[in-house]
C-alpha positions as CSV (number, residue, x, y, z in Angstrom):
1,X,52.8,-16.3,77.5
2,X,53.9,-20.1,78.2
3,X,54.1,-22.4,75.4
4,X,54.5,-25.9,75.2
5,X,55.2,-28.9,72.5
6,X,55.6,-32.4,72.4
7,X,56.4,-35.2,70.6
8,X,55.9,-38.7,70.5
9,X,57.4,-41.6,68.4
10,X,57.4,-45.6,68.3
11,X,60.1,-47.1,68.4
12,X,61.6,-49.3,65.4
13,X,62.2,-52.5,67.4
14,X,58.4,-52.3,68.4
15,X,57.6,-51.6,64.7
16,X,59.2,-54.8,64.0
17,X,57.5,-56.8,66.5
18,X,54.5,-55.3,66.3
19,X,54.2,-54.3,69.9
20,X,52.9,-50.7,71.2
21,X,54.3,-47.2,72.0
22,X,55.3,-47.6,75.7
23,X,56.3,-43.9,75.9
24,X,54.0,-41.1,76.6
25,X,54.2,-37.4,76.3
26,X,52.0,-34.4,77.5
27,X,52.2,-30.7,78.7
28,X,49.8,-28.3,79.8
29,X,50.3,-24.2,79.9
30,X,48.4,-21.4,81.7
31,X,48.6,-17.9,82.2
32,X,50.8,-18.6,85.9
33,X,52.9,-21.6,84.9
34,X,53.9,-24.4,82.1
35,X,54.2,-28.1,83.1
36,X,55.3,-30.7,80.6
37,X,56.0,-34.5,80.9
38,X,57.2,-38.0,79.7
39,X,57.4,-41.2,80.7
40,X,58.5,-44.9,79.5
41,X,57.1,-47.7,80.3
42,X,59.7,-50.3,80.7
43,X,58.0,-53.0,78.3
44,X,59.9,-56.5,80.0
45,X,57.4,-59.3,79.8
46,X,55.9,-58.5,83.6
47,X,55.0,-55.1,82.6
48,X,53.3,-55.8,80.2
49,X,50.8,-52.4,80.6
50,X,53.4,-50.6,80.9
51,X,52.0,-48.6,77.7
52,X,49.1,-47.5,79.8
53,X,51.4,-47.1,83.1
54,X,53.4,-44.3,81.2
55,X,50.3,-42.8,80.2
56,X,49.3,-42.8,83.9
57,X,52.6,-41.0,85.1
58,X,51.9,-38.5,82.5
59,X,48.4,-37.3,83.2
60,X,48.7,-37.8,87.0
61,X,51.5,-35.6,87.0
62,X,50.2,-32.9,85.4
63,X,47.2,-33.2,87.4
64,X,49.5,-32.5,90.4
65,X,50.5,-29.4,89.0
66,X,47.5,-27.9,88.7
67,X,46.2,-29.0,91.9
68,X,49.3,-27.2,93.9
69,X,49.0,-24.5,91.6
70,X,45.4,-23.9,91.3
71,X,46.1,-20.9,93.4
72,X,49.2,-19.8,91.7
73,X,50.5,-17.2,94.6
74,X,49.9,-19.6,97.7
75,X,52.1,-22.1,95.9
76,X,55.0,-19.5,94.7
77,X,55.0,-18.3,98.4
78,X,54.9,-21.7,99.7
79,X,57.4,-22.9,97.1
80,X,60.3,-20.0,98.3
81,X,59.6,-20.9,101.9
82,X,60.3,-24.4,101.6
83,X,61.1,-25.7,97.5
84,X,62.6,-29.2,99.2
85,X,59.4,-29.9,101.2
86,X,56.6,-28.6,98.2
87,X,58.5,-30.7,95.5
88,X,58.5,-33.7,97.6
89,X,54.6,-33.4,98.3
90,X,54.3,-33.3,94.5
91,X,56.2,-37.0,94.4
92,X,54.3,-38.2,97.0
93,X,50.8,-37.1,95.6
94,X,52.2,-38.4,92.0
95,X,52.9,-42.0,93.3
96,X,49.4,-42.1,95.7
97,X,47.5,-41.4,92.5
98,X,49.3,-43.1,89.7
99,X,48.6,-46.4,92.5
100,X,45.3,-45.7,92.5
101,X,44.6,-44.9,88.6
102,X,46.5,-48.4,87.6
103,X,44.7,-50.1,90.3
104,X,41.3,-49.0,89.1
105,X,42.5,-50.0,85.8
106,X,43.6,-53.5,86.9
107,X,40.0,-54.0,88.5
108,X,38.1,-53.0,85.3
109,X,40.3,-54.8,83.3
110,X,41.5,-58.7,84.3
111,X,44.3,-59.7,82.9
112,X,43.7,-61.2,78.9
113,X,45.2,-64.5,78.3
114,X,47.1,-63.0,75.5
115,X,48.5,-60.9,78.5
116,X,49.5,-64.4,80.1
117,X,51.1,-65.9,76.9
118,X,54.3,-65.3,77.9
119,X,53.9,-65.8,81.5
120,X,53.8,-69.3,83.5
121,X,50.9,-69.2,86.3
122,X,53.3,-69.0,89.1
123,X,55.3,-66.0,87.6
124,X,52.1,-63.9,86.8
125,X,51.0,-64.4,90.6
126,X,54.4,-63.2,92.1
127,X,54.0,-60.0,90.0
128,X,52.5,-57.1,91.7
129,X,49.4,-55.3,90.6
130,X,51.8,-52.2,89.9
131,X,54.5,-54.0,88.1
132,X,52.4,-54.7,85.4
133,X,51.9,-50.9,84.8
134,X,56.2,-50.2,86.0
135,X,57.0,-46.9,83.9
136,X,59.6,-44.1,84.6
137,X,58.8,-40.4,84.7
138,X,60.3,-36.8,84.2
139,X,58.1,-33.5,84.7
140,X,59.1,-30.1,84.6
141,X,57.7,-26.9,85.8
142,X,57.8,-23.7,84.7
143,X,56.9,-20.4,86.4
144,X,57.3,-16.4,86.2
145,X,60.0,-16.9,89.3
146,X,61.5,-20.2,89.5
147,X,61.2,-23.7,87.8
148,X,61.9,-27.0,89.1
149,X,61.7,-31.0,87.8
150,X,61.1,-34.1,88.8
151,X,62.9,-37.3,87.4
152,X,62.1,-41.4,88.0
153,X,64.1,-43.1,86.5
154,X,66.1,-42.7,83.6
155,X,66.0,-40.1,80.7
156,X,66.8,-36.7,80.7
157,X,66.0,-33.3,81.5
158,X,67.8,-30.2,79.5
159,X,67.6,-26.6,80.7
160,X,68.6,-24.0,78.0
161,X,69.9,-21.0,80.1
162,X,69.3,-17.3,79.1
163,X,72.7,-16.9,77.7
164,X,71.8,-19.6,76.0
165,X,73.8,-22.8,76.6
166,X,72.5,-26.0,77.3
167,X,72.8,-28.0,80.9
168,X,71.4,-31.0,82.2
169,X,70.6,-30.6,86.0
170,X,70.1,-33.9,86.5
171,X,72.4,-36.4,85.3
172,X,73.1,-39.8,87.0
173,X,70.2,-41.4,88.7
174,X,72.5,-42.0,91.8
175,X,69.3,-42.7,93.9
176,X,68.8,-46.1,92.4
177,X,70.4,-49.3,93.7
178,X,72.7,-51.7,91.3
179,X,70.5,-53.7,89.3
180,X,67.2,-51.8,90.1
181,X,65.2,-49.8,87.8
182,X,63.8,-46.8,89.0
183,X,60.3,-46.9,88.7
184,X,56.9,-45.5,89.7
185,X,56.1,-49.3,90.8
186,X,58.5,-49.7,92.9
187,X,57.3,-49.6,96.4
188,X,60.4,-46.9,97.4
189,X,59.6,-44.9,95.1
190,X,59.9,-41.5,96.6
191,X,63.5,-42.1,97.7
192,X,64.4,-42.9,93.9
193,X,63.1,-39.4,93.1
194,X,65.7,-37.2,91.9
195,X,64.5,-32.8,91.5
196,X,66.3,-29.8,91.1
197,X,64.7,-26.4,91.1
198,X,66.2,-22.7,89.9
199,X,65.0,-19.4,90.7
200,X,67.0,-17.8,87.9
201,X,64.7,-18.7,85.3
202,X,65.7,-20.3,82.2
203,X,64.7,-19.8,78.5
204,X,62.8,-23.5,78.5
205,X,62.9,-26.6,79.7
206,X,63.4,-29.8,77.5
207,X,62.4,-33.6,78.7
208,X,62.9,-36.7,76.6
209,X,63.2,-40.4,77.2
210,X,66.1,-42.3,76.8
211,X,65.3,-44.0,73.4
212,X,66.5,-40.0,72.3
213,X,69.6,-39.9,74.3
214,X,71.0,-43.0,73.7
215,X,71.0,-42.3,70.2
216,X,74.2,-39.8,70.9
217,X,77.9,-40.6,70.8
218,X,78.1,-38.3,74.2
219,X,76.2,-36.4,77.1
220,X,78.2,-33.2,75.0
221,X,76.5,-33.6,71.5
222,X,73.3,-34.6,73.1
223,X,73.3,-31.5,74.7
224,X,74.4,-29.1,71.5
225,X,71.4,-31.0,69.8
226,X,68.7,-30.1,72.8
227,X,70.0,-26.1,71.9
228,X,69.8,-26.7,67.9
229,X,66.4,-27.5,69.1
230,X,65.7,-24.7,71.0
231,X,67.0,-22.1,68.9
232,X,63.9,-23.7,66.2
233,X,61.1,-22.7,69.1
234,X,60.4,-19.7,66.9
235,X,58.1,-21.8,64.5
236,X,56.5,-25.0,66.4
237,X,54.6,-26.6,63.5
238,X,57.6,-26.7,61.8
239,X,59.9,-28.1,64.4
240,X,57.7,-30.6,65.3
241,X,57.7,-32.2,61.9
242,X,61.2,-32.2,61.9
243,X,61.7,-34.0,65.4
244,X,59.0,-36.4,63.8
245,X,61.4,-37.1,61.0
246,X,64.6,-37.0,62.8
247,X,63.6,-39.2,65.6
248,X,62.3,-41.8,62.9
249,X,65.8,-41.5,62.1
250,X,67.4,-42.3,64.8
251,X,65.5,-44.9,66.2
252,X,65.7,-46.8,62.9
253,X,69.3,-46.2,62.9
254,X,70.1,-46.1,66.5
255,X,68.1,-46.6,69.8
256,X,65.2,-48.6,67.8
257,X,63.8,-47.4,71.2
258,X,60.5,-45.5,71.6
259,X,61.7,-41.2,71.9
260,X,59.4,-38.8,73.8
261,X,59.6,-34.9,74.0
262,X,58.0,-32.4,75.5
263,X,59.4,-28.6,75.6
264,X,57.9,-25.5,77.7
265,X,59.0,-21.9,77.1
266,X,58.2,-18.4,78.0
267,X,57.7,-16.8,74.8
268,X,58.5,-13.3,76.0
269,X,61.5,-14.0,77.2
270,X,62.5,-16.3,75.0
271,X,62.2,-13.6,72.3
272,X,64.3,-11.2,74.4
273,X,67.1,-13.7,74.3
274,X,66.6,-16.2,70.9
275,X,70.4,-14.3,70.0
276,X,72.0,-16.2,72.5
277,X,70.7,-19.5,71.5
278,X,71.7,-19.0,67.8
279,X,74.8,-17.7,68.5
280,X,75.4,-20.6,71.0
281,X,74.1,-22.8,68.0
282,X,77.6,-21.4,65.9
283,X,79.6,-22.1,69.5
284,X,78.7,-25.5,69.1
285,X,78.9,-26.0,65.8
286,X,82.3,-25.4,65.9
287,X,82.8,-27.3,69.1
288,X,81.6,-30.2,67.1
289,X,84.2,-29.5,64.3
290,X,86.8,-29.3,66.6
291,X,86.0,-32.4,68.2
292,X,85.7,-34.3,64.6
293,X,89.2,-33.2,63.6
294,X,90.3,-34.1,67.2
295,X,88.5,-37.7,66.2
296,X,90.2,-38.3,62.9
297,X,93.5,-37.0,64.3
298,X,93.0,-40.1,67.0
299,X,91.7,-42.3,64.2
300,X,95.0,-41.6,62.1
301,X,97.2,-41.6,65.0
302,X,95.6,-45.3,66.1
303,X,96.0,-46.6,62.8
304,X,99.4,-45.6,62.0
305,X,100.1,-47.4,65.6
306,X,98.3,-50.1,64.2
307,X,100.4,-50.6,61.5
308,X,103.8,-49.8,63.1
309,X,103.0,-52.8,65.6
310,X,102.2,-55.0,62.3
311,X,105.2,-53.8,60.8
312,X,107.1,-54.5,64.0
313,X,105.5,-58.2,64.1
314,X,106.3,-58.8,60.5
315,X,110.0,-58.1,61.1
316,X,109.9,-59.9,64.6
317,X,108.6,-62.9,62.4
318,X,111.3,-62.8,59.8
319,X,113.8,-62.8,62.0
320,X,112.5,-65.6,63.9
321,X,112.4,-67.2,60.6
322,X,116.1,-66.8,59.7
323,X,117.3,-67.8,62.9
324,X,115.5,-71.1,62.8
325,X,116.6,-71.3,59.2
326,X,120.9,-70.5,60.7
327,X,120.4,-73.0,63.7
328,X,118.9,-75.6,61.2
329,X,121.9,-75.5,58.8
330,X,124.2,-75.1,61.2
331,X,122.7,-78.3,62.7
332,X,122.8,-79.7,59.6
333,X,126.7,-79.0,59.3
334,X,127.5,-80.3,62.6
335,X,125.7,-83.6,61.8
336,X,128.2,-83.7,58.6
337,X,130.9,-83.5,60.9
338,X,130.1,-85.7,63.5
339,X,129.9,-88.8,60.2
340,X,133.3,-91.2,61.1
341,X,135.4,-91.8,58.2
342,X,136.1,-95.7,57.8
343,X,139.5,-97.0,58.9
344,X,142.4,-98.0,56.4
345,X,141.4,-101.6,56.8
346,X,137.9,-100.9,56.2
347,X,138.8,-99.3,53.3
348,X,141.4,-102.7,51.8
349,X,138.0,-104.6,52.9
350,X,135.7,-102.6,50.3
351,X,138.2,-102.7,47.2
């Protein structure tokens, strides 16, 4: 049986200034295969739908699913013949119809002139249609033989393997130009895609925007955190209210980014194999303690540098001090010196 969760919550900078969620999170299970996704809309003042451009990517995607999946033996066939080719039909039908949902949406709804505040007439008409919807967007897929993801953009995508570690597939969004944000509006946006796909099938699948990972010190804690998670799959109502309260946390105290979630599993075979997570939960947890001592022993060793240079710089200075203060009395005695004594006649003159 597939099971799925997510989790969506606002950001603290958009608490503050009183602007939407633009993140979005769904997933969908059946009886042949799991899909979950999230998106975030990149919420710059010419995206200003971006809210509903996320929420766009989202359903669209998982519409796409279940259309090459609606007959789930054709498409597991078709998918070992040719994975490469399937997955990028999936991006292309994404894109096609997220176009065509934000377009419909633009028609229905003209642009408010509390939409334009911010914009001057000549800015608003060099924007594209799609622009004002731009949004990134990671989907995963999850099946009895194989699995396989999608990502847009940034964020990140964690598979927790059987043995249970934690690995992120896809890490760099090397697809995307300097300065360019990968996004379903741009108009390349199938070459930005970036996918990976697995036919050794993993215990679940974890997407979250990057208001979550950007909220870690490394790519190495984030990824101990994504298996702390997963080893908590056993009892969903409960972990969910703790993501709730944790990522409150750390956007407050971190990211003050919107954070999205959204998990698939297998529950059987999660089950069979829920030793390996907790006991790669300890692994880690002593990783971590390793790599706090390590941190402290750099802290200690910096600031004992630290203070040997100011030590160093102190005596530098005092010495510099007493040799100006020896070349200024010496200076001072050779100017005694150098005084002539008055002659004998002088000397008959002043009695």
């Amino acid at each position: 049986m597939f099971i799925g969760l997510n989790e969506t919550v606002r950001g603290a900078s958009h608490v503050d200034s009183g602007t939407v969620c633009q993140d979005y999170s769904a997933f969908k299970t059946t009886d042949n295969y799991a899909v979950a996704a999230v998106a975030d809309g990149h919420g710059s003042k010419k995206h200003f739908r971006s809210d509903f451009g996320s929420k766009a990517g989202v359903d669209v995607a998982i519409k796409a699913i279940d259309e090459f999946c609606s007959d789930s033996e054709e498409f597991e066939k078709k998918f070992g013949e040719d994975p490469d080719y399937i997955i990028t039909k999936i991006q292309k039908y994404i894109i096609k119809n997220w176009y065509d949902v934000v377009n419909e949406h633009y028609r229905n709804n003209p642009v408010k002139q509390e939409e334009r505040e911010k914009l001057t007439d000549e800015e608003l008409s060099a924007i594209k249609i799609e622009s004002i919807y731009g949004s990134t967007l990671l989907v995963s897929v999850l099946t009895k033989t194989f699995s396989f993801g999608m990502q847009l953009g940034d964020g990140s995508l964690v598979v927790i393997k059987q043995c249970g570690e934690a690995y992120m597939p896809i890490v760099d969004d090397e697809s995307c130009p300097a300065n360019l944000t990968s996004s379903l509006c741009n108009s390349n946006a199938i070459k930005m895609f970036n996918y990976f796909y697995s036919y050794e099938r993993p215990l679940a699948i974890i997407l979250s925007t990057d208001g979550l990972y950007t909220s870690f010190s490394s790519r190495e804690s984030f990824e101990e955190y994504n298996c702390l998670l997963a080893s908590q799959l056993t009892d969903i109502d409960v972990l969910k209210e703790r993501m709730n309260k944790n990522f409150v946390r750390r956007t407050n105290s971190g990211s003050r980014d919107d954070i999205s979630i959204a998990i698939i599993f297998e529950k059987e075979m999660f089950d069979d194999n829920l030793i390996n997570v907790q006991m790669q939960v300890d692994i880690n947890k002593n990783k971590a303690a390793i790599r706090e001592a390590e941190e402290k022993a750099k802290q200690l060793q910096r600031r004992a540098r630290a203070e040997q240079i100011r030590n160093e710089k102190k005596l530098i200075e005092e010495a510099q001090k007493a040799s100006l203060a020896k070349k200024a009395k010496l200076k001072e005695a050779q100017g005694i010196e150098s005084i002539e004594l008055p002659s004998e006649s002088e000397m008959e003159n002043m009695k």
